[in-house]
N, CA, C and O atoms as a GROMACS GRO file, in nm:
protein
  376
    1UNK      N    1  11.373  10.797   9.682
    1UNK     CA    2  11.253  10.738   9.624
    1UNK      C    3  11.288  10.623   9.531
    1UNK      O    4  11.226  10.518   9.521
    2UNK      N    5  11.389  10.655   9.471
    2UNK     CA    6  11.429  10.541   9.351
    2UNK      C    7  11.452  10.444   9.422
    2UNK      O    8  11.416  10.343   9.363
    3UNK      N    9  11.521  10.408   9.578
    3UNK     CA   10  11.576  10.344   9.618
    3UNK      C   11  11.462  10.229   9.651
    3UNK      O   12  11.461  10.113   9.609
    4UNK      N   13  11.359  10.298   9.747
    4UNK     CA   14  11.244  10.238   9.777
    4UNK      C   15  11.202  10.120   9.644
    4UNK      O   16  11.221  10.000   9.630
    5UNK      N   17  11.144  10.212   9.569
    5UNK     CA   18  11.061  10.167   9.448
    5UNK      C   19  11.146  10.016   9.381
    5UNK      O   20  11.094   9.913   9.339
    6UNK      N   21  11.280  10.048   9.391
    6UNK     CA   22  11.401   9.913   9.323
    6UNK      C   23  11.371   9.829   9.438
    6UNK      O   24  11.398   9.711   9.415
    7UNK      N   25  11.307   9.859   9.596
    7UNK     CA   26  11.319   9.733   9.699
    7UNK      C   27  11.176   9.691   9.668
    7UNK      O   28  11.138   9.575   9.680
    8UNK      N   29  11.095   9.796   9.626
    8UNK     CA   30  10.920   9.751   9.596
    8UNK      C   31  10.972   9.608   9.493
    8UNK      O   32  10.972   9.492   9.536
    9UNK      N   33  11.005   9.641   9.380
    9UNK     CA   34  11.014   9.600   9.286
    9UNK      C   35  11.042   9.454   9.266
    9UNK      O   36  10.990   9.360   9.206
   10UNK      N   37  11.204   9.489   9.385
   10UNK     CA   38  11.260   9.311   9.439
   10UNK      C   39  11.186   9.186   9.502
   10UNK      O   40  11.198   9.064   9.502
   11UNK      N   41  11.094   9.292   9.561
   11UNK     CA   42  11.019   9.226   9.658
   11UNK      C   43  10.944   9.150   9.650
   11UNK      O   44  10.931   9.035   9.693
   12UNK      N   45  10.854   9.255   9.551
   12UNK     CA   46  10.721   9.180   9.469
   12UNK      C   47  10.805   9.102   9.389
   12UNK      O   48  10.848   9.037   9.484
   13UNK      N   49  10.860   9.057   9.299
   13UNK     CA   50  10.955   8.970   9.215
   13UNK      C   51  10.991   8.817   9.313
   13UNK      O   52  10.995   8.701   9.272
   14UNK      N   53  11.017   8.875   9.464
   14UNK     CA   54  11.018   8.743   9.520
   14UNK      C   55  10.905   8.681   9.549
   14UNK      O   56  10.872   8.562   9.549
   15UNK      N   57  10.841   8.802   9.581
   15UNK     CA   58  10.686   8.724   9.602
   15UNK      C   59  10.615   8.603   9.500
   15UNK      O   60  10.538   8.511   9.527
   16UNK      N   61  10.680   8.647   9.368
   16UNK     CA   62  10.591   8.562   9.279
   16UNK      C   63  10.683   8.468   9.261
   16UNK      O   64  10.643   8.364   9.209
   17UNK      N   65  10.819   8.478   9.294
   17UNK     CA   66  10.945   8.339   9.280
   17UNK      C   67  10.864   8.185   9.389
   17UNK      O   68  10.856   8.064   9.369
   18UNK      N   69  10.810   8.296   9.524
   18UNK     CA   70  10.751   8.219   9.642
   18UNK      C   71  10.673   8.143   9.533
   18UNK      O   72  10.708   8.030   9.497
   19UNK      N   73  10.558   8.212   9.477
   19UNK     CA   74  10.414   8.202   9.490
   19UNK      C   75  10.457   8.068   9.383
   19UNK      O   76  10.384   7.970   9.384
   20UNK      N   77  10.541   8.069   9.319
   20UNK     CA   78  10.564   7.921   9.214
   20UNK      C   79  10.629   7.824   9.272
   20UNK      O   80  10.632   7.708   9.231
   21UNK      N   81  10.705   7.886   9.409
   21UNK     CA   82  10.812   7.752   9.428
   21UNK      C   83  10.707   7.684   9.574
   21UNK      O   84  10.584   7.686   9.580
   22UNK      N   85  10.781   7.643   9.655
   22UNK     CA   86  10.759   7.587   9.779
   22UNK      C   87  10.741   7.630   9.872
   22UNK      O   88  10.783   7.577   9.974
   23UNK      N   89  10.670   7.746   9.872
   23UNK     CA   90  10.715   7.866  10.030
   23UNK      C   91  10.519   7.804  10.078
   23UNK      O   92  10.415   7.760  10.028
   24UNK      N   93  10.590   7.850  10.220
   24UNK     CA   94  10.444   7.753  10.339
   24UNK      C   95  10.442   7.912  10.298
   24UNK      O   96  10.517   8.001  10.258
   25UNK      N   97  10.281   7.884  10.340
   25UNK     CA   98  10.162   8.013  10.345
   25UNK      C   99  10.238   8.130  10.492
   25UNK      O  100  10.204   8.248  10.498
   26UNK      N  101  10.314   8.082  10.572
   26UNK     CA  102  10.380   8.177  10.673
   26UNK      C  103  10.497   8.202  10.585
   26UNK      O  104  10.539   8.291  10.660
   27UNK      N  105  10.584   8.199  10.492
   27UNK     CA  106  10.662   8.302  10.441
   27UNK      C  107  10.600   8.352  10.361
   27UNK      O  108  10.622   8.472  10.354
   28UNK      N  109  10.495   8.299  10.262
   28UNK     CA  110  10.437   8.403  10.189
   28UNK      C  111  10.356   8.531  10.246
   28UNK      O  112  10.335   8.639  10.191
   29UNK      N  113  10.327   8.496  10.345
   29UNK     CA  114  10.256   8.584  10.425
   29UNK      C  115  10.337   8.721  10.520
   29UNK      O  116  10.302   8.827  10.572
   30UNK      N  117  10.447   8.651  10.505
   30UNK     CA  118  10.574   8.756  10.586
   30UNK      C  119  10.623   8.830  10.421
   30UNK      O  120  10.627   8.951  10.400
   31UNK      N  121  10.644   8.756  10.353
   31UNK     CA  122  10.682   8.835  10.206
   31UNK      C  123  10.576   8.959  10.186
   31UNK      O  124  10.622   9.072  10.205
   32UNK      N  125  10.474   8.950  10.160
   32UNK     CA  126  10.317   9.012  10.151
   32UNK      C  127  10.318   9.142  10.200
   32UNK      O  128  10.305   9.246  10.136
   33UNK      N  129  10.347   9.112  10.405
   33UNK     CA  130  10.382   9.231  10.427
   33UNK      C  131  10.525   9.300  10.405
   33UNK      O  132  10.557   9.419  10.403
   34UNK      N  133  10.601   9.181  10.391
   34UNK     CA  134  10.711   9.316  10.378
   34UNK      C  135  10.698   9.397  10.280
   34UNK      O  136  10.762   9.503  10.286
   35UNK      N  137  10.596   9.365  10.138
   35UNK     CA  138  10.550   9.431  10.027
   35UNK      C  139  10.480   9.533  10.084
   35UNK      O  140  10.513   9.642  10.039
   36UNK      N  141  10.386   9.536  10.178
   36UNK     CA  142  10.288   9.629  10.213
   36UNK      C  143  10.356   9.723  10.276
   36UNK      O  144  10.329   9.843  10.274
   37UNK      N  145  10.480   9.653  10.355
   37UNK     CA  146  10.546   9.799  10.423
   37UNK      C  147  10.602   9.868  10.309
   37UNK      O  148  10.564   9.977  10.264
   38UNK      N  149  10.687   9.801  10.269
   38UNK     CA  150  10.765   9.904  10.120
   38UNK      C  151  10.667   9.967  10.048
   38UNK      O  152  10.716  10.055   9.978
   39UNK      N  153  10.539   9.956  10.037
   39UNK     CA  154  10.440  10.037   9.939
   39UNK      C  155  10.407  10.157  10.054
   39UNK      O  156  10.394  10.274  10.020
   40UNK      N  157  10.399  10.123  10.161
   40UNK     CA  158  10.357  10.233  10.274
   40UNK      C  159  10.505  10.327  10.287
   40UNK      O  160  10.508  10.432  10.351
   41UNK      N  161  10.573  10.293  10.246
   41UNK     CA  162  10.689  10.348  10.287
   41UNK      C  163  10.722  10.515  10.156
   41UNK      O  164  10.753  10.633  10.170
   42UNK      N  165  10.688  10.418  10.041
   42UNK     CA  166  10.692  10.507   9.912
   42UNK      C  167  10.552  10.583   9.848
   42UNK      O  168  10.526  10.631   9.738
   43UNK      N  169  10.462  10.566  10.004
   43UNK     CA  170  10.342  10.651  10.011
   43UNK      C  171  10.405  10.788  10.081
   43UNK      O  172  10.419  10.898  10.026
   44UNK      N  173  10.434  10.756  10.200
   44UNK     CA  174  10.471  10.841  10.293
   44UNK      C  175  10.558  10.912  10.209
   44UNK      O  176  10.491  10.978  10.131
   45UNK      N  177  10.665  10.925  10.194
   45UNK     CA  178  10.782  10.931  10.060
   45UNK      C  179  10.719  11.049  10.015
   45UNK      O  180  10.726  11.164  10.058
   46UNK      N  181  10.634  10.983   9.889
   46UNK     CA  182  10.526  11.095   9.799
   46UNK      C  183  10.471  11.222   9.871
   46UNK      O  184  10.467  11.342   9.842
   47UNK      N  185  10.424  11.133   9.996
   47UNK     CA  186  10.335  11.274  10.008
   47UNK      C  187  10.418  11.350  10.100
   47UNK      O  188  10.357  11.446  10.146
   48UNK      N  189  10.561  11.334  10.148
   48UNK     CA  190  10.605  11.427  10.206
   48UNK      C  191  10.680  11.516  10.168
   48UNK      O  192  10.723  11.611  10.234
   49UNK      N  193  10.710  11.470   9.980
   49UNK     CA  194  10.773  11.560   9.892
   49UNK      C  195  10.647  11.618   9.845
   49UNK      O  196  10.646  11.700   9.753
   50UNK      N  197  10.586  11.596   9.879
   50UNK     CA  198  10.423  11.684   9.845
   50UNK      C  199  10.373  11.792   9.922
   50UNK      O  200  10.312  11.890   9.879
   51UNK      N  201  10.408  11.764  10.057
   51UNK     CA  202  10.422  11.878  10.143
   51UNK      C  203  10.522  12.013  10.085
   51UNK      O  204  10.503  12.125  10.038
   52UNK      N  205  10.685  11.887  10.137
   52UNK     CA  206  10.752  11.984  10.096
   52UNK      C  207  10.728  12.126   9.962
   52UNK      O  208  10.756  12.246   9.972
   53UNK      N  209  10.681  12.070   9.875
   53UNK     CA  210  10.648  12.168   9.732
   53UNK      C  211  10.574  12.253   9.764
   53UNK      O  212  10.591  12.366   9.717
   54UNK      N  213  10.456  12.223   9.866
   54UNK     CA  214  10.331  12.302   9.877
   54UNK      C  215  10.385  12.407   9.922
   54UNK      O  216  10.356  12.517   9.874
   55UNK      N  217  10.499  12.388  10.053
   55UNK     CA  218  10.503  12.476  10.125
   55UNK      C  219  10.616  12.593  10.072
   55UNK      O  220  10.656  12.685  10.142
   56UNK      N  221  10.649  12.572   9.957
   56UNK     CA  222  10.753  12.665   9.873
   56UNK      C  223  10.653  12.769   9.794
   56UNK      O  224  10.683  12.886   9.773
   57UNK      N  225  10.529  12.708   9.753
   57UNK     CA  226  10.424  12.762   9.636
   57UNK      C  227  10.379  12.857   9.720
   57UNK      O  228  10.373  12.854   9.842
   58UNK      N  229  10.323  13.004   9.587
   58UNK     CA  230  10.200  13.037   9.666
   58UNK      C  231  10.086  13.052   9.609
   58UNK      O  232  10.086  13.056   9.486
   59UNK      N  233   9.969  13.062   9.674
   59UNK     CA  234   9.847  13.013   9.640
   59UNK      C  235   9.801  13.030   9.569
   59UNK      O  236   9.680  13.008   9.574
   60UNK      N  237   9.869  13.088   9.430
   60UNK     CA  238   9.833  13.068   9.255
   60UNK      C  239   9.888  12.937   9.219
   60UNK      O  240   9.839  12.849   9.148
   61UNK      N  241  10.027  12.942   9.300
   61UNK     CA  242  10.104  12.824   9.202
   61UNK      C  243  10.066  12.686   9.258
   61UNK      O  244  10.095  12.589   9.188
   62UNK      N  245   9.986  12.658   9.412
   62UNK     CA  246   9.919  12.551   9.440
   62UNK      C  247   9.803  12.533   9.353
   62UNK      O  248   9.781  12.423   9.301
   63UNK      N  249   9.717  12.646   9.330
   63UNK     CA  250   9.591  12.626   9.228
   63UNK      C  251   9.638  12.561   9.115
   63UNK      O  252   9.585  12.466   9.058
   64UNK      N  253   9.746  12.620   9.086
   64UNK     CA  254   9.797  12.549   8.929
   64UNK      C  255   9.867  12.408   8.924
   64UNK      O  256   9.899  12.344   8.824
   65UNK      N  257   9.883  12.378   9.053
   65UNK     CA  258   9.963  12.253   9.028
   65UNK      C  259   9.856  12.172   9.070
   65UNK      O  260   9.858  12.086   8.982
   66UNK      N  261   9.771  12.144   9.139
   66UNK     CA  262   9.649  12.122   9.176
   66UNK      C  263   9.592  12.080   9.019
   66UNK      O  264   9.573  11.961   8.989
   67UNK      N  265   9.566  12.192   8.924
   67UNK     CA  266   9.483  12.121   8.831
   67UNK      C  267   9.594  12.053   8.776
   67UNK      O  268   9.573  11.936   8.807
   68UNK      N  269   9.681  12.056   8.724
   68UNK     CA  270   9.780  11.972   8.658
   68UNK      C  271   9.755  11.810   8.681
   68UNK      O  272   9.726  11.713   8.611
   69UNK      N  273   9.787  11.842   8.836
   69UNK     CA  274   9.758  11.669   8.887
   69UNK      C  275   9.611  11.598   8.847
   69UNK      O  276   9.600  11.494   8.782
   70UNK      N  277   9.522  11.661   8.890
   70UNK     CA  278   9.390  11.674   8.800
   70UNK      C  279   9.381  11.672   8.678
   70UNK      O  280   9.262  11.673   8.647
   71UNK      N  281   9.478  11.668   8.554
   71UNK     CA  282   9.503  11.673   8.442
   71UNK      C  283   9.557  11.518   8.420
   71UNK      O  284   9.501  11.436   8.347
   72UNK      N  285   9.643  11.502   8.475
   72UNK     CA  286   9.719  11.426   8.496
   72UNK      C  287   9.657  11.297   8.503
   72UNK      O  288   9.682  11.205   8.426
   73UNK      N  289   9.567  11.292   8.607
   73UNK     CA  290   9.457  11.140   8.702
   73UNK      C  291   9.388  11.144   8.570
   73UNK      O  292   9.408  11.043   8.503
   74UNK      N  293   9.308  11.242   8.512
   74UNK     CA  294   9.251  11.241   8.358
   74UNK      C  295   9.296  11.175   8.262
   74UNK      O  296   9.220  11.095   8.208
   75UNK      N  297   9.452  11.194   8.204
   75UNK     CA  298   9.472  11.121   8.132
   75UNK      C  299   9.536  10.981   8.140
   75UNK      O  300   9.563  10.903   8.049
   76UNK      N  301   9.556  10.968   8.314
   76UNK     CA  302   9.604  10.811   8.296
   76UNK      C  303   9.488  10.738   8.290
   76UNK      O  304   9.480  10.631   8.231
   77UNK      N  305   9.387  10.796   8.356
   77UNK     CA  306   9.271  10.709   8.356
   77UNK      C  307   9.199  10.683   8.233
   77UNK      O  308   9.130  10.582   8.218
   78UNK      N  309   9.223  10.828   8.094
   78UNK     CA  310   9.228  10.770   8.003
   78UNK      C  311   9.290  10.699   7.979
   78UNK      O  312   9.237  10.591   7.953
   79UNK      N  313   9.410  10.704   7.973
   79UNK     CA  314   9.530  10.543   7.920
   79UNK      C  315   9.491  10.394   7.975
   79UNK      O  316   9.536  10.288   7.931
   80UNK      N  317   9.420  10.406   8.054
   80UNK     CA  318   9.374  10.313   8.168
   80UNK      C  319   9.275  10.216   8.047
   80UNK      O  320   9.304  10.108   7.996
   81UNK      N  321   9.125  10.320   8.024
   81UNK     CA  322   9.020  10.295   7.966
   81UNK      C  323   9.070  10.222   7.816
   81UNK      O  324   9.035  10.115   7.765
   82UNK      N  325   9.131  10.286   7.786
   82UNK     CA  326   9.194  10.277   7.643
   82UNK      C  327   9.289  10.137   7.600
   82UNK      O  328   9.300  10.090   7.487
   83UNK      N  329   9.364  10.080   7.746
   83UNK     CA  330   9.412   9.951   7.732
   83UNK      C  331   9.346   9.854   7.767
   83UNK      O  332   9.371   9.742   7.724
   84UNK      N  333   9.212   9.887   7.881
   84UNK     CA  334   9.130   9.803   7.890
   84UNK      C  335   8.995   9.794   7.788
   84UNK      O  336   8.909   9.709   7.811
   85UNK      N  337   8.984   9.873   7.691
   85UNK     CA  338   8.920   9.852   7.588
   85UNK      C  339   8.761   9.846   7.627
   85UNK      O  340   8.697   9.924   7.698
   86UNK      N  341   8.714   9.718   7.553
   86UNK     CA  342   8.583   9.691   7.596
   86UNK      C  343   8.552   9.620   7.694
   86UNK      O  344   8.443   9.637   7.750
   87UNK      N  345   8.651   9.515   7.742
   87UNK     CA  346   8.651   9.456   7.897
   87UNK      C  347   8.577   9.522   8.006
   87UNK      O  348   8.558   9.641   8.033
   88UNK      N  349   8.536   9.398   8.068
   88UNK     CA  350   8.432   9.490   8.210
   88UNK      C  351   8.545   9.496   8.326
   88UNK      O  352   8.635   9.413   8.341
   89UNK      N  353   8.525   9.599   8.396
   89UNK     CA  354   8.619   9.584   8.529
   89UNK      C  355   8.641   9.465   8.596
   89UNK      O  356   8.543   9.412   8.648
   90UNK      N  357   8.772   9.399   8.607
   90UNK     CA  358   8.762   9.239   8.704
   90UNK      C  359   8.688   9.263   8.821
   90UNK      O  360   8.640   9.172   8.888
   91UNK      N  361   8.678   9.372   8.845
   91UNK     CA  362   8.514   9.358   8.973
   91UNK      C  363   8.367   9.304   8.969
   91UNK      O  364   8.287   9.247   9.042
   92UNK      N  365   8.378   9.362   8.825
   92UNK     CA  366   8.211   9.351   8.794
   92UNK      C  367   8.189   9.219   8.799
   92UNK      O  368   8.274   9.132   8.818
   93UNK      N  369   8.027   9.198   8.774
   93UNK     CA  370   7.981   9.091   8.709
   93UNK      C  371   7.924   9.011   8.625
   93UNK      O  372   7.838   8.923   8.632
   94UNK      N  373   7.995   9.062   8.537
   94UNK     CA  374   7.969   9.049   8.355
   94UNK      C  375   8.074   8.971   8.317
   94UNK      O  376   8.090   8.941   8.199
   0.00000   0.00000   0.00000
């Protein structure tokens, strides 16, 4: 996983070296995906060490890890709210 995440990392880093220097819209566009594969790659990754765990647990210790993660999405999304302050979502239209 670490390995992935250090090629995510490189990647996107070139992407934005592109996005300042001289790269035609066809390497940025080949950069892009090779970003999208490496993010698909350290999806798959996740959730197959996600399997793996499930299938060690039993069905107390899935309930319990279950809310954890649920605990978890809670407080980043607090941390989330909390750095974005009073700002409206860059979606909105405010």
């Amino acid at each position: 996983m670490q390995t992935l995440h250090d090629n995510l990392r490189t990647e996107r880093e070139a992407l934005h070296d592109l996005m300042a220097g001289t790269a035609t819209d066809a390497e940025l566009r080949a950069q892009h995906t090779e970003i999208q594969t490496l993010h698909r790659e350290v999806a798959d990754q996740r959730f197959e060490n996600m399997l793996a765990i499930r299938n060690v647990l039993t069905p107390e210790q899935r309930t319990a890890l279950a809310e954890r993660m649920e605990q978890r999405r809670d407080d980043f999304r607090g941390q989330l709210e909390g750095r974005r302050g009073n700002r409206p979502f860059r979606g909105s239209a405010e």
